[in-house]
C-alpha positions in Angstrom: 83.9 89.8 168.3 85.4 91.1 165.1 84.0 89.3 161.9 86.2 88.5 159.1 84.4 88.4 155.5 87.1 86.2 153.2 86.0 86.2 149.8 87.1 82.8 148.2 87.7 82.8 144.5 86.8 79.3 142.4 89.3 76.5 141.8 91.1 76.9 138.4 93.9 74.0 137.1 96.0 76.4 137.7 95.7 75.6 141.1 95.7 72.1 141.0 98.5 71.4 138.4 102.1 71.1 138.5 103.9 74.6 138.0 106.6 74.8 135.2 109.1 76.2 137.7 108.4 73.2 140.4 109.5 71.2 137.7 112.4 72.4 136.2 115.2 69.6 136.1 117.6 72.6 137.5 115.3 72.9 141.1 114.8 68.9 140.9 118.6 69.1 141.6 118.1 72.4 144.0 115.7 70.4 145.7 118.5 67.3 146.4 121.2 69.9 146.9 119.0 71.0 150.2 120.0 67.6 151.6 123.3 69.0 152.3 124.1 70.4 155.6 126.7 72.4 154.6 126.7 75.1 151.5 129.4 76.5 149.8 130.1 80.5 149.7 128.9 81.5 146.7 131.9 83.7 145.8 133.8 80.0 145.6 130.9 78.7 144.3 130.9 81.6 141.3 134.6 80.5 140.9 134.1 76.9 140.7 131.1 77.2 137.8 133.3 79.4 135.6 135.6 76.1 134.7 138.8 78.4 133.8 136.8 80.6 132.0 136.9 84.6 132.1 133.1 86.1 132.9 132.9 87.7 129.5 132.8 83.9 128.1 130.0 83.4 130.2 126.4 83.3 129.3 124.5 80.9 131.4 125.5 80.7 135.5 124.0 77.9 138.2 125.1 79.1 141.2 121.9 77.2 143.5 121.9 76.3 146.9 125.4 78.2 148.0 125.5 80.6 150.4 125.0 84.4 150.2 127.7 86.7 152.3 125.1 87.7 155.3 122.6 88.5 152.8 124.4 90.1 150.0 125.4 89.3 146.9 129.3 88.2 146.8 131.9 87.2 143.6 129.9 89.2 141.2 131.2 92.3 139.1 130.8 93.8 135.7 132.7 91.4 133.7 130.0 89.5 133.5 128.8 91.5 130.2 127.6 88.5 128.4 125.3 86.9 130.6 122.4 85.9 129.7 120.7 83.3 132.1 121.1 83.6 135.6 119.8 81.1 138.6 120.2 81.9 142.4 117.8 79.9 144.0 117.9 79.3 147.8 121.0 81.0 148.7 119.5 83.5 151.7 119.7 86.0 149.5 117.8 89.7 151.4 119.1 92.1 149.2 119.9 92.7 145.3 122.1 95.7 146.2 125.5 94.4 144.8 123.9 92.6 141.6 126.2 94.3 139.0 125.2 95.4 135.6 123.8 92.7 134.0 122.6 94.5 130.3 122.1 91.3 128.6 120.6 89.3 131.1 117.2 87.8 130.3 116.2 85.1 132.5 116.9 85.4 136.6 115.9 82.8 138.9 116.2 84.4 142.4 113.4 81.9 144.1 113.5 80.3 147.7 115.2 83.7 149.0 113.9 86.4 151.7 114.0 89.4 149.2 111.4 91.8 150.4 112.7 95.2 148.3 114.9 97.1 146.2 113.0 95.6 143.4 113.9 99.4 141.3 117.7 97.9 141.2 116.4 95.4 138.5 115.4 98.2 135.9 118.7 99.8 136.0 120.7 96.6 136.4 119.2 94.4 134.0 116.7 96.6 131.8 116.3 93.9 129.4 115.0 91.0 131.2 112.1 89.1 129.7 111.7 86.4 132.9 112.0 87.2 136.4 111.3 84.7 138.8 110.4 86.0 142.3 108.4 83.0 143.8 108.7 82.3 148.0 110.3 85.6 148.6 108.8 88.0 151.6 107.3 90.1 149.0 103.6 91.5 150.6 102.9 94.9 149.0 101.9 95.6 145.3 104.0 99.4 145.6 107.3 96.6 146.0 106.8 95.3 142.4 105.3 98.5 141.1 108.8 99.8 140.0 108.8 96.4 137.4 106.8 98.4 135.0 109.9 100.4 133.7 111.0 96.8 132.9 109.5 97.0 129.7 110.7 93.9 127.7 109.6 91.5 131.0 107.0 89.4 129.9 107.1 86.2 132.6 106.7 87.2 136.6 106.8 84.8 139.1 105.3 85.7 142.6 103.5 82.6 143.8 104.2 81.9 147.4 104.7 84.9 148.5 102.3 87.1 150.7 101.6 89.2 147.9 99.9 86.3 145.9 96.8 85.6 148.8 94.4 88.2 148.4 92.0 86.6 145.9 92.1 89.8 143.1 95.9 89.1 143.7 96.1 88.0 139.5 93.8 91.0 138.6 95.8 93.5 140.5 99.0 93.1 139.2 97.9 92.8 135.4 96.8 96.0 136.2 99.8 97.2 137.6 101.9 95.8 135.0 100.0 95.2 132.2 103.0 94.5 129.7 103.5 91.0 131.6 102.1 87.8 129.5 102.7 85.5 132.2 101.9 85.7 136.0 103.2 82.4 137.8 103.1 80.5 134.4 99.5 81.4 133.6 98.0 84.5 131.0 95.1 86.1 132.0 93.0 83.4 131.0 94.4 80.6 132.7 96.5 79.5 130.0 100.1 77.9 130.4 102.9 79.5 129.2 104.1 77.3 126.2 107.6 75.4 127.4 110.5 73.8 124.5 110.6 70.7 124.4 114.2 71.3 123.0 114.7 74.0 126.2 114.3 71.1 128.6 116.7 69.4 127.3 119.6 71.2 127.4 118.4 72.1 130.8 118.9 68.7 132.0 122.4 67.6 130.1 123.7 71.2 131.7 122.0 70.1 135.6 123.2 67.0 135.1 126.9 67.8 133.9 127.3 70.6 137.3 126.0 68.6 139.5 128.4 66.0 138.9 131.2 68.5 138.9 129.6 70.3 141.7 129.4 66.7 143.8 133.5 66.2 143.3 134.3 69.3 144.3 131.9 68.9 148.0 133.9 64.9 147.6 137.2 66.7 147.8 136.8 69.3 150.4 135.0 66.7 152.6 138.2 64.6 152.5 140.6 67.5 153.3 138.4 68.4 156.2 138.7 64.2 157.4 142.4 64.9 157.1 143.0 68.3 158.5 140.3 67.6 161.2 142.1 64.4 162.8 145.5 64.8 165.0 148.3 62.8 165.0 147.7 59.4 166.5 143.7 59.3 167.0 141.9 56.6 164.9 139.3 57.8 162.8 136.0 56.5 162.4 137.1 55.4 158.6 140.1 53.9 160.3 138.0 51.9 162.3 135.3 50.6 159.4 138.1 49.8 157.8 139.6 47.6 161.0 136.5 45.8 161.5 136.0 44.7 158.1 139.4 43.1 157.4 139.1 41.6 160.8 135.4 40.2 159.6 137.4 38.8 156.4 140.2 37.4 158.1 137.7 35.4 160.5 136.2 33.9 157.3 139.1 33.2 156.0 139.9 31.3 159.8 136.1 29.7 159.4 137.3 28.3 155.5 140.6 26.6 156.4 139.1 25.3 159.6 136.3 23.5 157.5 139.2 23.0 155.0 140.9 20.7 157.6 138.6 19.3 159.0 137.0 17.9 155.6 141.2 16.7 155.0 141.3 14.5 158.6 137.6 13.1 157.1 138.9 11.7 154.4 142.0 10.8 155.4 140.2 8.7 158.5 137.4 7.3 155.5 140.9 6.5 153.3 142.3 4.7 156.7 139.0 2.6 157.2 139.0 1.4 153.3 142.8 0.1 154.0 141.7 -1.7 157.0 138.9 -3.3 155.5 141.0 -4.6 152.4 143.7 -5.9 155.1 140.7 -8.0 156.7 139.4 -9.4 153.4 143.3 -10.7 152.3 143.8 -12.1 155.7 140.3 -13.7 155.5 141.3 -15.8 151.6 145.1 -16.8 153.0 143.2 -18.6 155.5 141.0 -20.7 153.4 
């Protein structure tokens, strides 16, 4: 019988605390956007978030939750030359192998994906990037984010939740690997918490809240021209029928209202009859006296 030794390392509050990237009011709305069982190609997607702009104008680019061409990279090319912020979270992303040249990027989100490699394509595609956010990939060897040490201005990395992150001298180990990084999944070397704007947060949430409004009319509209290509002439769709059944549930009310309507009418008319009678009686009673 083979006897495993597993060293345990002690709790810290990083392990117990929220992490700033759980929280982010941009995955909040990832997070919701899972809900949907059908993405949008992210070439569309990349076409939609531009808003009749030309990529040059471009600096920040949401494009969570839509869905990678078998893996790859798709609607990208090197017009983007003024990017700066960049978030493709959860689009079944494998490879980085069309990510164009991206020179002023700083910030790229590339969480909830199966990225296991090809890692060397960031320090010649985007040399200056300062935050790189790798978390939930299938990243398991240290010799994958070895080549991140030519990125010389990165000072955030984000690995947590990946296989690479269990071994308990996991934190040790890559400080030592890449020991110009400040931050490893949101924490220094001693436990710290990277500092977060309070003003940052803000415009994070006025720009998640703005696309996904804009994001939510666009999946509205294709959703109706999918009812109306997808039903041929002559069949009743389910819509057709809600609609049915509700105006036949009003017109019964209205049929319940003037029956009680009526009925109240031949009520009083009978208690107006009875009155008359009664007044008849009481004349014919004083004429005979």
């Amino acid at each position: 019988m083979w006897m495993i030794d597993v060293a345990l390392r002690p709790m810290t509050i990083r392990d117990v605390r929220p992490r700033r990237g759980d929280g982010t009011h941009a995955n909040q709305w990832a997070n919701r956007k899972k809900s949907k069982a059908r993405k949008m190609e992210m070439k569309k997607r990349i076409k939609l978030e531009l808003r009749n702009r030309s990529p040059g104008e471009v600096a920040e680019l949401v494009i969570d939750n839509c869905r990678s061409n078998e893996g790859e990279i798709d609607g990208f090319d090197d017009g983007f030359k003024e990017l700066e912020y960049l978030s493709m979270i959860n689009v079944g992303l494998k490879s980085l192998a069309k990510l164009p040249n991206l020179h002023k990027l700083l910030k790229l989100e590339l969480s909830d994906n199966s990225i296991s490699e090809g890692l060397e394509l960031l320090t010649e595609k985007c040399p200056n990037l300062v935050y790189l956010n790798l978390s939930s990939n299938k990243i398991k060897d240290y010799s994958t984010v070895e080549p991140l040490k030519n990125l010389t201005h990165l000072k955030s990395l984000d690995l947590y939740n990946c296989d690479i992150s269990n071994p308990s001298d996991y934190r040790e180990s890559i400080f030592k690997l890449l020991p110009h990084i400040t931050y490893l999944d949101g924490f220094d070397r001693d436990d710290q918490e990277a500092p977060e704007s309070d003003e940052e947060g803000e415009d994070d949430e006025d720009e998640a809240g703005a696309a996904e409004e804009y994001y939510d009319d666009e999946l509205d509209d294709e959703e109706e021209e999918e009812e109306e290509d997808g039903e041929p002439p002559g069949e009743v769709g389910l819509s057709y029928l809600l609609k049915e059944e509700i105006q036949d549930d009003d017109d019964d009310d209205d049929y319940v209202h003037e029956g009680e309507e009526e009925e109240a009418d031949e009520q009083e008319d009978a208690a107006t009859q009875g009155q008359k009678r009664k007044r008849e009686a009481e004349d014919e009673g004083e004429d005979d006296e």
